[in-house]
C-alpha positions in Angstrom: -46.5 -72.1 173.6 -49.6 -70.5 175.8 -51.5 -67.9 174.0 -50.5 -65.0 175.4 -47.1 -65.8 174.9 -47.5 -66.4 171.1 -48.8 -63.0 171.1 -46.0 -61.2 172.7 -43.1 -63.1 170.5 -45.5 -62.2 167.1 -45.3 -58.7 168.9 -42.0 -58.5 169.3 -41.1 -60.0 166.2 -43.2 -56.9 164.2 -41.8 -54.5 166.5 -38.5 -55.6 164.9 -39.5 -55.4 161.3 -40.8 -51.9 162.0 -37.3 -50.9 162.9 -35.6 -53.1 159.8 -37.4 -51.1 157.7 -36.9 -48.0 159.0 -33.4 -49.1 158.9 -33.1 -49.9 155.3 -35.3 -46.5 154.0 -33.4 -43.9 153.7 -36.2 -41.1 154.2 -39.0 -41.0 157.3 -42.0 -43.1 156.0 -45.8 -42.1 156.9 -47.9 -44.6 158.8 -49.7 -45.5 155.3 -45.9 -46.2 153.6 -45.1 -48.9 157.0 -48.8 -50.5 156.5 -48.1 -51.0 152.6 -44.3 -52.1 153.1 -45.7 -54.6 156.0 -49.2 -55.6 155.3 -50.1 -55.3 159.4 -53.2 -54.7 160.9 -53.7 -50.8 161.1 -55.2 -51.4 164.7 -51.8 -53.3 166.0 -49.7 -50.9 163.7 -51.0 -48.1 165.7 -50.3 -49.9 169.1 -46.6 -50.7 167.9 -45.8 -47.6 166.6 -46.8 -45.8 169.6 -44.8 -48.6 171.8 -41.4 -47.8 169.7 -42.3 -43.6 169.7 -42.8 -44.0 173.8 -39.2 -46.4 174.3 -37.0 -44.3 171.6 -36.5 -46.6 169.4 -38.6 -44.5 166.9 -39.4 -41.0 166.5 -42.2 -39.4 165.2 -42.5 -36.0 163.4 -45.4 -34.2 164.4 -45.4 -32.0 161.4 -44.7 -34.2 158.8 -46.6 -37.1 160.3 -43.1 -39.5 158.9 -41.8 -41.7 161.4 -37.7 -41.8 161.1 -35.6 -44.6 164.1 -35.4 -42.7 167.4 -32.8 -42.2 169.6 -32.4 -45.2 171.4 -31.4 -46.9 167.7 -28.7 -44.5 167.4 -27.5 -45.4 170.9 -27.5 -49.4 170.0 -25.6 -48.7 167.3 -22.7 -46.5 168.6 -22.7 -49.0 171.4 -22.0 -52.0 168.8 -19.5 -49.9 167.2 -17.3 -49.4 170.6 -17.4 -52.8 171.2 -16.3 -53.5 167.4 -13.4 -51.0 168.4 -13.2 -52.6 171.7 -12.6 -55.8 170.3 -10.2 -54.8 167.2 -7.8 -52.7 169.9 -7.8 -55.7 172.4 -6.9 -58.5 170.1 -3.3 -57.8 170.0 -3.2 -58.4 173.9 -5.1 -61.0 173.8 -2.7 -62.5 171.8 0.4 -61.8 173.6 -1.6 -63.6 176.3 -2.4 -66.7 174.1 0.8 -67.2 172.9 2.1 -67.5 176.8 -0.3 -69.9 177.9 -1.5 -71.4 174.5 -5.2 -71.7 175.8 -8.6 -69.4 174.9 -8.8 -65.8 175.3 -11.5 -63.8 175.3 -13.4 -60.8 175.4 -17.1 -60.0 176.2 -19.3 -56.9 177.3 -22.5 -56.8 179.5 -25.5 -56.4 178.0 -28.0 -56.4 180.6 -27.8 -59.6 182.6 -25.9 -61.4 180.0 -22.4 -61.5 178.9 -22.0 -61.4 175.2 -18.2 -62.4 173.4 -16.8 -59.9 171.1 -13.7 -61.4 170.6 -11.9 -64.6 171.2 -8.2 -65.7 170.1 -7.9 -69.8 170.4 -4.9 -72.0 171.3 -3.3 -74.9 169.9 -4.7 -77.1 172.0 -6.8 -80.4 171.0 -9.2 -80.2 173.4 -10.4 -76.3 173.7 -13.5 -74.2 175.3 -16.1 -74.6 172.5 -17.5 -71.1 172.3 -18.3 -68.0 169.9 -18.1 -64.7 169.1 -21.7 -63.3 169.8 -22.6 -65.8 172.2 -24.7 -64.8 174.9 -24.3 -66.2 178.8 -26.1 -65.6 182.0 -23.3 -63.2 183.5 -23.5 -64.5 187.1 -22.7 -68.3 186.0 -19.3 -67.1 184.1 -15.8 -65.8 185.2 -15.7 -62.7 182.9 -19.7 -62.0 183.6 -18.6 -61.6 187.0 -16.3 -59.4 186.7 -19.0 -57.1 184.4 -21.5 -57.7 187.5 -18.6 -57.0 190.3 -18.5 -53.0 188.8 -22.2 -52.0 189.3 -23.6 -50.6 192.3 -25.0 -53.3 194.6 -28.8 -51.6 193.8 -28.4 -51.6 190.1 -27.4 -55.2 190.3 -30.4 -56.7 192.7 -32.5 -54.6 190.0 -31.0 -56.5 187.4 -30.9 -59.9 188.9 -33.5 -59.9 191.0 -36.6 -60.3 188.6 -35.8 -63.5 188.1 -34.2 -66.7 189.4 -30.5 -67.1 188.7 -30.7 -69.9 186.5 -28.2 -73.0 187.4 -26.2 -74.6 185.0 -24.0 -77.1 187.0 -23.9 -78.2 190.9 -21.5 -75.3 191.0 -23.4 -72.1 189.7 -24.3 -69.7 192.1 -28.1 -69.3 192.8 -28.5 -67.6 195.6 -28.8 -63.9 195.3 -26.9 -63.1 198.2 -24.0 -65.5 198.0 -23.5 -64.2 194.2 -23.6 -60.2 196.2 -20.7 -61.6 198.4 -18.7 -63.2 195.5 -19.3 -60.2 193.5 -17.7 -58.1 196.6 -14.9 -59.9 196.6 -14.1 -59.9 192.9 -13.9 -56.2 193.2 -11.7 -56.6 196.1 -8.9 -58.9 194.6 -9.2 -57.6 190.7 -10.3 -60.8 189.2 -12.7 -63.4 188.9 -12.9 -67.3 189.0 -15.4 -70.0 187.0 -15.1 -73.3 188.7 -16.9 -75.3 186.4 -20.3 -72.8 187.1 -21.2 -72.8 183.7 -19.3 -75.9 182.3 -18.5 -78.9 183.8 -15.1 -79.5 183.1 -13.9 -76.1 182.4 -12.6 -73.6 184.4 -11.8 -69.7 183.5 -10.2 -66.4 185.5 -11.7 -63.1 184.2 -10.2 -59.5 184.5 -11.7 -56.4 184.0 -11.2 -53.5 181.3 -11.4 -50.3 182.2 -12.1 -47.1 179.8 -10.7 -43.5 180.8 -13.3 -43.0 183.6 -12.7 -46.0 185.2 -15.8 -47.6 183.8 -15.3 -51.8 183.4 -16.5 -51.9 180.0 -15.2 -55.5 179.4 -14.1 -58.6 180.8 -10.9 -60.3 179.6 -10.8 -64.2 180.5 -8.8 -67.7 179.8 -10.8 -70.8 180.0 -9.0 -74.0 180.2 -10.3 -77.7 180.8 -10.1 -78.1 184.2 -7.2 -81.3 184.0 -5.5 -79.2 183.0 -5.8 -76.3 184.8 -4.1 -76.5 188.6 -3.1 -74.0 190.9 0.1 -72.9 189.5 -1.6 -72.5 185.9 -4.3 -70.6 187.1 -1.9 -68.1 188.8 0.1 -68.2 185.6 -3.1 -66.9 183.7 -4.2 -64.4 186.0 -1.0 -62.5 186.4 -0.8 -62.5 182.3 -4.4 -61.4 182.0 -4.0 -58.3 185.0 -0.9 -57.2 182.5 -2.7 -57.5 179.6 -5.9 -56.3 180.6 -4.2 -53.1 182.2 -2.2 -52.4 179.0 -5.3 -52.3 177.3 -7.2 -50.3 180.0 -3.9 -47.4 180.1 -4.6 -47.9 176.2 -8.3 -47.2 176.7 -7.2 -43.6 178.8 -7.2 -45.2 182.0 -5.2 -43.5 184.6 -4.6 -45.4 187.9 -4.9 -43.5 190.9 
């Protein structure tokens, strides 16, 4: 690892340890307390402190001189509590899903460019989608990151995806920045989302989207499957089971369907 790069994961790694302890104290701590607890240089201290104060992720009393975690901490955590909701009011469709087709269900959010699982129900199947809850995927090489990308504004999205290059993952992942815009375009046209083998060779998935009571797609809902064993007529199958399911959940959720 170069240098400069070393530098910017030990950065990143304090910048964490700041907030873990800020996490576990109950009470605002003064610079001199976080120095002790940590044994950092005061110089760097100073530089992350001011870098956390500046991004919200801590706050600092002016009076008082205690720093406490900031707002942006407060955010991350509601967030991971909705999709702990999320995830505990989807399973039972999910389910109902699973039992139909007997292959993997599951359930991920957006968090930034990536996809990240929250919940997954299996099959009985012998040969399955190996996968995780907390996994993290590139969204634009996945059905059900698709489907997160497809509800963002077209601007938003090149801002997202543009800094860097969509990585690729098998022959099939999309690359190209403007052929992902046009798949993405017609996701949100038709309601779903395919994965030919764009992530995995050999599997295949259809992704739907989850909506909240303003209409928001605040999760994907998929079914991967091994692709010899997923033809037309199962694929079809799936999807129709996942739009029913998914839009049980979404009415459950507060959505209200023009």
């Amino acid at each position: 690892m170069a240098r400069g790069e070393s530098e910017a994961v030990k950065s990143a790694l304090r910048g964490l340890e700041i907030l873990d302890l800020l996490t576990r104290r109950e009470t605002p701590m003064t610079f001199t307390e976080i120095a002790d607890a940590l044994g950092y240089p005061r110089s760097s201290l100073h530089s992350l402190l001011r870098t956390l104060v500046q991004s919200g992720w801590a706050e600092l009393d002016t009076d008082t001189r205690r720093y406490t975690l900031g707002i942006r901490a407060w955010e991350a955590g509601n967030a991971y509590l909705r999709a702990v909701d999320l995830a505990d009011r989807a399973r039972p469709y999910m389910r109902r899903v699973r039992d139909a087709l007997d292959e993997t269900v599951q359930l991920a959010v957006r968090d930034g460019r990536y996809n990240v699982y929250v919940s997954k129900v299996d099959g009985s199947q012998m040969l399955v989608l190996a996968s995780a809850i907390g996994r993290r995927l590139e969204a634009h090489a996945t059905g059900v990151g698709k489907v997160l990308l497809a509800d963002l504004p077209e601007a938003e999205r090149r801002s997202l995806l543009g800094g860097q290059p969509l990585e690729r993952f098998t022959e099939s992942t999309i690359t190209d920045l403007d052929a992902l815009e046009a798949e993405l375009a017609l996701i949100d046209e038709r309601g779903h989302s395919v994965d030919n083998e764009e992530y995995t060779r050999g599997v295949r998935c259809v992704a739907v989207p989850v909506r909240d009571h303003t209409g928001r797609v605040v999760a994907g809902m998929s079914v991967s499957v091994p692709t010899i064993r997923f033809d037309a007529e199962r694929a079809e199958q799936a999807r129709a089971l996942l739009v029913a399911a998914a839009a049980e959940l979404s009415t459950a959720l507060g959505w209200r369907p023009y």
